[in-house]
Backbone as CSV, one residue per row, in Angstrom:
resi,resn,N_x,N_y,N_z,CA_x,CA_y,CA_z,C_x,C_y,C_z
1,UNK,0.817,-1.185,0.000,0.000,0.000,0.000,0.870,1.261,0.000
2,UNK,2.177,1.008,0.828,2.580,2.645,1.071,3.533,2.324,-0.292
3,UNK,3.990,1.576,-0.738,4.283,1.688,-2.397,3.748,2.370,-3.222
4,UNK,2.239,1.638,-3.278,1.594,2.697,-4.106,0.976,3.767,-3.959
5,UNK,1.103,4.432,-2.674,0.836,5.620,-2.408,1.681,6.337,-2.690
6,UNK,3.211,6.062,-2.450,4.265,6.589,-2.892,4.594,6.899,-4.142
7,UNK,4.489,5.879,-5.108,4.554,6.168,-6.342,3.262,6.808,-7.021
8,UNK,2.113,7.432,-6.639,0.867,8.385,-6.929,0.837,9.283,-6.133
9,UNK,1.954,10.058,-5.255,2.823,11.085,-4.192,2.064,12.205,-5.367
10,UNK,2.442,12.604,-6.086,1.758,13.809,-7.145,0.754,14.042,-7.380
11,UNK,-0.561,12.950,-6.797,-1.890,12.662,-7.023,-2.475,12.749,-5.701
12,UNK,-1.275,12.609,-4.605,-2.351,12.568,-3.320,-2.531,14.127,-2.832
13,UNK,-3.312,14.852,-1.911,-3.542,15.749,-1.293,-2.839,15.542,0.279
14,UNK,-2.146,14.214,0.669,-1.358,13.988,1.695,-0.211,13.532,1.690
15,UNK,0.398,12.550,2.651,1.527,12.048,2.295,1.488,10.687,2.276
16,UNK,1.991,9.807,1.393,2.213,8.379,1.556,1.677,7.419,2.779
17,UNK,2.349,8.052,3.918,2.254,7.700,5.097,1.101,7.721,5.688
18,UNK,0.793,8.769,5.570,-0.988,9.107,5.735,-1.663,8.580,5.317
19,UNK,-1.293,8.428,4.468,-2.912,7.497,3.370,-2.781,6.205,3.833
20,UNK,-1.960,5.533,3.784,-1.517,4.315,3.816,-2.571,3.993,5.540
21,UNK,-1.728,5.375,6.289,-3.059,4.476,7.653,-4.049,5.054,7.826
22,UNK,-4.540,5.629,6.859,-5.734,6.080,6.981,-6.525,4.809,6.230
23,UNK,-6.126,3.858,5.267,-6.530,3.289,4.503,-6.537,2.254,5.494
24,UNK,-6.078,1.934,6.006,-6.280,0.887,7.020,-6.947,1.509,8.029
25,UNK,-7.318,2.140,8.765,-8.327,2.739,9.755,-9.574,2.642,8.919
26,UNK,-9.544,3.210,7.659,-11.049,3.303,7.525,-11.450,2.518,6.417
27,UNK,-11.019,1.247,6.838,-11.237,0.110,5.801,-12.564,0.184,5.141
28,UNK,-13.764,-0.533,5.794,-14.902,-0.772,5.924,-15.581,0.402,5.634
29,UNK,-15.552,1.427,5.968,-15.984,2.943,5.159,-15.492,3.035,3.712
30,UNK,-14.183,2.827,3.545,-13.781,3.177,2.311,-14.498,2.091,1.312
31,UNK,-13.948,1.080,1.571,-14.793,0.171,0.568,-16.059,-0.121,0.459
32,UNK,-16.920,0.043,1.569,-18.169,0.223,1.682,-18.705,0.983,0.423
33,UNK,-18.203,2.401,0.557,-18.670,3.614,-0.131,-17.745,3.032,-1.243
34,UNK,-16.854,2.824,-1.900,-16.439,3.057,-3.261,-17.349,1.446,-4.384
35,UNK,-17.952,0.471,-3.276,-18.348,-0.494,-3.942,-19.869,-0.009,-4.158
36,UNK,-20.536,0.577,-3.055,-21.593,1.213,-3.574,-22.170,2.061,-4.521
37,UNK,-20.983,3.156,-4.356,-20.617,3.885,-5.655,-20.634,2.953,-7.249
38,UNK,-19.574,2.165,-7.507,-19.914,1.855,-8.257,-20.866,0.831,-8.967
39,UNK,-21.262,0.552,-7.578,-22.766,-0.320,-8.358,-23.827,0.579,-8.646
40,UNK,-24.017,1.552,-8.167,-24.631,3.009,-8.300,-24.492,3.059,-9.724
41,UNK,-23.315,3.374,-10.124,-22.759,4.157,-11.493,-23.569,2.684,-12.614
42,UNK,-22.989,1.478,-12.102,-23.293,0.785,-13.444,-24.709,0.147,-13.436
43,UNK,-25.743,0.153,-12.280,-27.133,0.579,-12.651,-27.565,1.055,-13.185
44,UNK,-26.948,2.276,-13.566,-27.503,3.614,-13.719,-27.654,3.507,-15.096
45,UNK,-26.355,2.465,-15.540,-25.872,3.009,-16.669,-26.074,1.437,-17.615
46,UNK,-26.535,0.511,-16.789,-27.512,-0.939,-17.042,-26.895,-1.058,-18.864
47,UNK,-26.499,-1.915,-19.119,-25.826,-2.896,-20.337,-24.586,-2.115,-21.412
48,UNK,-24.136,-0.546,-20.653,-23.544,-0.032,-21.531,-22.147,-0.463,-21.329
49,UNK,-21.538,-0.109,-22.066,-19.760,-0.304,-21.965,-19.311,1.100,-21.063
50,UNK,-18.386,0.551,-20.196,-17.756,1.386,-18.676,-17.252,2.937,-19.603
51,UNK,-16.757,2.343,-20.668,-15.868,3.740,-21.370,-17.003,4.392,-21.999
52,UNK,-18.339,4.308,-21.516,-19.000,4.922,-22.341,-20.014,5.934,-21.221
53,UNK,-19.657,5.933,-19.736,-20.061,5.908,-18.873,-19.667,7.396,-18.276
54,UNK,-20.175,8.307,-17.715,-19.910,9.624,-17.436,-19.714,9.359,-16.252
55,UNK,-18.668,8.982,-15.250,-18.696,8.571,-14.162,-18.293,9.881,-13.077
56,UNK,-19.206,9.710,-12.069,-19.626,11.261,-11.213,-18.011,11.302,-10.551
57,UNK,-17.506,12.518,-10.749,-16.076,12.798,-10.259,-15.800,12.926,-8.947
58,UNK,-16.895,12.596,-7.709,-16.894,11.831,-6.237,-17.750,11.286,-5.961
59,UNK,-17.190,10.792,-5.244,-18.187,9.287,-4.407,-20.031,9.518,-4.891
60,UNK,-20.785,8.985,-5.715,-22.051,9.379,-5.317,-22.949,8.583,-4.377
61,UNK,-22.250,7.617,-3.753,-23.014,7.062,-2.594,-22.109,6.618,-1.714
62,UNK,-22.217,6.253,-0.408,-21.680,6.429,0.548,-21.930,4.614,1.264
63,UNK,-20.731,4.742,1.958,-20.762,3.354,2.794,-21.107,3.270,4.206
64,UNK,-21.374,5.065,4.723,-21.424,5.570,5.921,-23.109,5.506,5.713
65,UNK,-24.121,4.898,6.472,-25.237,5.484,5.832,-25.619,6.581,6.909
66,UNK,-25.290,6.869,8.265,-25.664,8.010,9.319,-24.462,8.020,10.285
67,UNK,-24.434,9.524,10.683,-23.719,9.948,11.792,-24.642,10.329,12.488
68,UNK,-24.331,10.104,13.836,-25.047,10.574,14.810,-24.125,11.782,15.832
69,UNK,-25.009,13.101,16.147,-24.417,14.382,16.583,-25.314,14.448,17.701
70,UNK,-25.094,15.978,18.522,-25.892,15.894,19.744,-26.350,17.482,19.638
71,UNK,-27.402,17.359,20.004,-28.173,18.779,19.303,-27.316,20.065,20.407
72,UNK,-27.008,20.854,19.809,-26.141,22.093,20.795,-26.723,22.959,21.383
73,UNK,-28.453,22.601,20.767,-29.469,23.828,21.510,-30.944,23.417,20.571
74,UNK,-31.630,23.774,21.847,-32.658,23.693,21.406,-33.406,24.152,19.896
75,UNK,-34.319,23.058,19.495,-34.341,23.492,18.023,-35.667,22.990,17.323
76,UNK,-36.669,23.629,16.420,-37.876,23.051,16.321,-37.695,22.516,15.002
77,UNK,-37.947,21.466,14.347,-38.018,21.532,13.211,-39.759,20.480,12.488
78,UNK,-39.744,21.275,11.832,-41.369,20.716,11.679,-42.198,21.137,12.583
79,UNK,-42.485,19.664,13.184,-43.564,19.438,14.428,-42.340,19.010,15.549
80,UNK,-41.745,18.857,15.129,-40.754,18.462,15.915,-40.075,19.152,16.791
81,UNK,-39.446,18.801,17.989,-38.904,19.586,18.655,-37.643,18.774,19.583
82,UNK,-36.365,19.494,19.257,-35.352,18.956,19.366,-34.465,19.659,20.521
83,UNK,-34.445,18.609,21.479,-34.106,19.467,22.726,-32.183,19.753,22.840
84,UNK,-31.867,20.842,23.149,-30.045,20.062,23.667,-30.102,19.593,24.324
85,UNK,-28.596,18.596,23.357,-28.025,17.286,24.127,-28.672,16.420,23.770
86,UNK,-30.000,16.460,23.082,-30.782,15.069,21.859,-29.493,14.557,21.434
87,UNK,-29.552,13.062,21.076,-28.827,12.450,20.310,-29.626,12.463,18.701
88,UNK,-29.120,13.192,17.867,-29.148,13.374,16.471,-29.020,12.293,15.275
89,UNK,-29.864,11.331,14.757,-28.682,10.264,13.718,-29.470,11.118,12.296
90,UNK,-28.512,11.484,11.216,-28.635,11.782,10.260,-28.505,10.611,9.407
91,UNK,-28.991,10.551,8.190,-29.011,9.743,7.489,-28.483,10.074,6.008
92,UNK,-27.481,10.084,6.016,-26.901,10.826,4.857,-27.243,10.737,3.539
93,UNK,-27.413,9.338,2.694,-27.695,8.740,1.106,-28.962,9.240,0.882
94,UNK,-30.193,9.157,1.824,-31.823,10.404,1.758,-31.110,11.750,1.187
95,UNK,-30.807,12.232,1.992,-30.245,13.672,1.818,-29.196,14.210,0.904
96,UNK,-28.426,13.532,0.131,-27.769,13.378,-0.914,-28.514,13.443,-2.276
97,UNK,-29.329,12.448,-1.727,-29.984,12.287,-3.162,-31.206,13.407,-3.636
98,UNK,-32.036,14.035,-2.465,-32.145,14.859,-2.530,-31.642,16.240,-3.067
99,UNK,-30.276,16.651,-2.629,-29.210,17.706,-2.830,-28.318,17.067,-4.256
100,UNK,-28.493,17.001,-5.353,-27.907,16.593,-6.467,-26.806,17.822,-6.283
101,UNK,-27.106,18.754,-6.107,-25.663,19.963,-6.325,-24.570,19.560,-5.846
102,UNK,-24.510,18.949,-4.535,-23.654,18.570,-4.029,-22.875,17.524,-4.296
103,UNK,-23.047,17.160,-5.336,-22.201,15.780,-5.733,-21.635,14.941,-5.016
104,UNK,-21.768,14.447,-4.052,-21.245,13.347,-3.025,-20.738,14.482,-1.809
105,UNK,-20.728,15.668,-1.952,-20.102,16.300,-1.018,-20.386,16.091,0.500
106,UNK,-21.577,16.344,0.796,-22.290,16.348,2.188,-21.666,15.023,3.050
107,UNK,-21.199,13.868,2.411,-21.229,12.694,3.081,-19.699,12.805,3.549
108,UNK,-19.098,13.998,3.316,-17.635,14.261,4.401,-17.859,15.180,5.392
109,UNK,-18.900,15.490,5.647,-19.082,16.647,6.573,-17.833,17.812,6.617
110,UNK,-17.874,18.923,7.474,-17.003,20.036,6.996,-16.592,20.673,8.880
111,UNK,-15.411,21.235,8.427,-15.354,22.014,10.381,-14.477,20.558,11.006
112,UNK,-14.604,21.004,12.299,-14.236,19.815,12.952,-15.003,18.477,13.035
113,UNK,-15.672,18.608,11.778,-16.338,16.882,11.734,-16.068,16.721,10.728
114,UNK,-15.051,17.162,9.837,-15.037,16.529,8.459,-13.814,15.093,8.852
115,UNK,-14.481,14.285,7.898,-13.998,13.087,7.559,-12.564,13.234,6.443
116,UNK,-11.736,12.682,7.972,-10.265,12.277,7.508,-9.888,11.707,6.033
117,UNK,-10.892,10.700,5.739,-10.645,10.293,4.410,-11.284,10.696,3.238
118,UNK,-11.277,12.436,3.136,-12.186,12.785,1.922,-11.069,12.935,0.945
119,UNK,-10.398,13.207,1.168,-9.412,13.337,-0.112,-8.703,11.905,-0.484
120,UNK,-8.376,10.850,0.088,-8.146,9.832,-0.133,-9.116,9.316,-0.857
121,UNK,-10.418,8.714,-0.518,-11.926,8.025,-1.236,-11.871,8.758,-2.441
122,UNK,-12.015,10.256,-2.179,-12.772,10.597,-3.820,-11.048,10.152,-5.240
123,UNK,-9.997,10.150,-4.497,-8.527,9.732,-4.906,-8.847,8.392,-5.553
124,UNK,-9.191,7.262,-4.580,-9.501,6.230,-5.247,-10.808,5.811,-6.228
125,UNK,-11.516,6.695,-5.441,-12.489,6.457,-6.852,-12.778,6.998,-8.089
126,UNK,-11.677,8.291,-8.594,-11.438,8.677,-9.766,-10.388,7.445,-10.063
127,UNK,-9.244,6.810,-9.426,-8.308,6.133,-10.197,-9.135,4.696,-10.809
128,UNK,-10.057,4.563,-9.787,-11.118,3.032,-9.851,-11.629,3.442,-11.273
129,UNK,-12.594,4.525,-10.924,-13.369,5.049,-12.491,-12.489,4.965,-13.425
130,UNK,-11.330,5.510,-13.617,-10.751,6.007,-14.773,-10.196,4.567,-15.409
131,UNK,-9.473,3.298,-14.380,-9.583,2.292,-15.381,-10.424,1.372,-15.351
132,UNK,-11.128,1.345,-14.825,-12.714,1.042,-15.189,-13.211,1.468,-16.788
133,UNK,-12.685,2.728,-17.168,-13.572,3.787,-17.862,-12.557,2.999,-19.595
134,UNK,-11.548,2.576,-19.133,-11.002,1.771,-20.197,-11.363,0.516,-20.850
135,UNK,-12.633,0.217,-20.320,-13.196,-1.291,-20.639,-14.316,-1.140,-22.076
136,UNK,-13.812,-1.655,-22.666,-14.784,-1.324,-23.850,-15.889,-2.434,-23.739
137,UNK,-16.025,-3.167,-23.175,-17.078,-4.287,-23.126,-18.082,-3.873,-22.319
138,UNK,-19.329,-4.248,-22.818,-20.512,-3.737,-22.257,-20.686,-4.789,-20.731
139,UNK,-21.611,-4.313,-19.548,-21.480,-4.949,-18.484,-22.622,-4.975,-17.665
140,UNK,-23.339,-6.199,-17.294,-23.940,-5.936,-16.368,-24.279,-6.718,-15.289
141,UNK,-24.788,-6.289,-14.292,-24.668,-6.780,-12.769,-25.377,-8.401,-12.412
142,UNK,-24.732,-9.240,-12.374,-25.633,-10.122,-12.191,-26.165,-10.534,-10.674
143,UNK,-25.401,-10.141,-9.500,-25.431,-10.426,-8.251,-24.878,-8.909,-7.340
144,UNK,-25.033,-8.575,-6.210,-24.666,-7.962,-5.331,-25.238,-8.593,-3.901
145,UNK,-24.399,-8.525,-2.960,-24.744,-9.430,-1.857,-23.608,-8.787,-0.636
146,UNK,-25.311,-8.102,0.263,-24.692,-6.786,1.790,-24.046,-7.923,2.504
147,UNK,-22.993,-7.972,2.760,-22.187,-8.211,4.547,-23.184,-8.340,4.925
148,UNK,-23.476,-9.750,6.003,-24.141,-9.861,7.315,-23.246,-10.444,8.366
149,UNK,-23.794,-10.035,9.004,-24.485,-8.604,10.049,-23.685,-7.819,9.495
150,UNK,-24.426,-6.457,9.365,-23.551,-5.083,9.251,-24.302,-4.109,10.301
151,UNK,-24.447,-3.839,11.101,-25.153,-2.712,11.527,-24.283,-1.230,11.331
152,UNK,-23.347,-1.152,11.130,-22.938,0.344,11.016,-22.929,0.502,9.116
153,UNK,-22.168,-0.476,8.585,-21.359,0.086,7.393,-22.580,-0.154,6.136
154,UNK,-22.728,0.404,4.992,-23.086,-0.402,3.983,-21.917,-1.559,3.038
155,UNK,-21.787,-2.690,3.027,-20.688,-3.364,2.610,-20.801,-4.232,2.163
156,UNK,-20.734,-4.711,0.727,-21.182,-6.018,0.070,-19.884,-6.619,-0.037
157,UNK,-20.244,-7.581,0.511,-19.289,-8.513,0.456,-19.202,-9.675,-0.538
158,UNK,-20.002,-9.525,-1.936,-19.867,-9.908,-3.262,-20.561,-8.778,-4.175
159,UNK,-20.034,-8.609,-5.355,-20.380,-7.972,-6.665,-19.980,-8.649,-7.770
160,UNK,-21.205,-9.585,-8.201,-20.373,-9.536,-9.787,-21.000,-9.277,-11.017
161,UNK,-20.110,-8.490,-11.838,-20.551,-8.066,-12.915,-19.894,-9.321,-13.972
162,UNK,-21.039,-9.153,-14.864,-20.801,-10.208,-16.295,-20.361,-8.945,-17.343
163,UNK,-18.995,-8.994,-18.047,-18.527,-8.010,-19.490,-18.716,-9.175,-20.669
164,UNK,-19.390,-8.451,-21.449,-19.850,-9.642,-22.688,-19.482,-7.927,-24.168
165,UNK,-19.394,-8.732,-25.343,-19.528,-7.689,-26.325,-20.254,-7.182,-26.527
């Protein structure tokens, strides 16, 4: 790993070193979100060839599906009424999909809650896309199959795609 972080040193926004344990800390997030992502992309995009594929330039779905925060003050929303010190769980992939402007953005949060691995993920999933994006054979999904038990992550722990001409 820190090989090839090293030798894509010009491509990262950190250092070798960094990535390397960040990539191991946030295993199960990272791959979560970059396998979702691209089953996302080639749904979307159902029997075409990968190089023919406009693939979204970050993450468009996420392996995180909620963070949970603690309300800092009282707060009404709706009918609702949200006291401080509520425990908060957001649900991020609703609200994404909602917010198209944001292009995968929201699911790194920003301030002192942004997520350590935003520049790494969206790193690997332009390099994933891009040779991905070299496949001239058309493709499509025959299986996907979630990790059980998962209660935190989204994480399939099979994908397979069939490439035929």
């Amino acid at each position: 790993m820190l090989k090839t972080y090293t030798e894509a040193r010009d491509s990262l926004n950190t250092s070798p070193g960094y990535a390397t344990s960040l990539r191991m800390r946030g295993y199960d997030s990272i791959a979560g979100s970059l396998a979702s992502s691209i089953l996302h992309e080639l749904k979307q995009a159902a029997g075409e060839r990968p190089s023919d594929i406009a693939f979204s330039r970050n993450l468009p779905k996420t392996g995180v599906p909620y963070i949970e925060r603690f309300a800092s003050a009282d707060y009404l929303l709706g009918d609702a009424a949200i006291k401080q010190g509520d425990r908060i769980r957001l649900y991020l992939d609703p609200g994404a999909q909602h917010n198209h402007a944001n292009n995968g953005e929201c699911y790194f949060g920003r301030g002192r809650h942004s997520c350590l691995g935003e520049d790494m993920s969206n790193w690997l999933w332009r390099a994933m896309t891009e040779a991905l994006g070299q496949v001239r054979l058309r493709c499509d999904i025959e299986s996907a199959t979630r990790r059980k038990p998962d209660w935190v992550f989204i994480y399939y722990s099979s994908i397979v795609v069939r490439f035929h001409a």
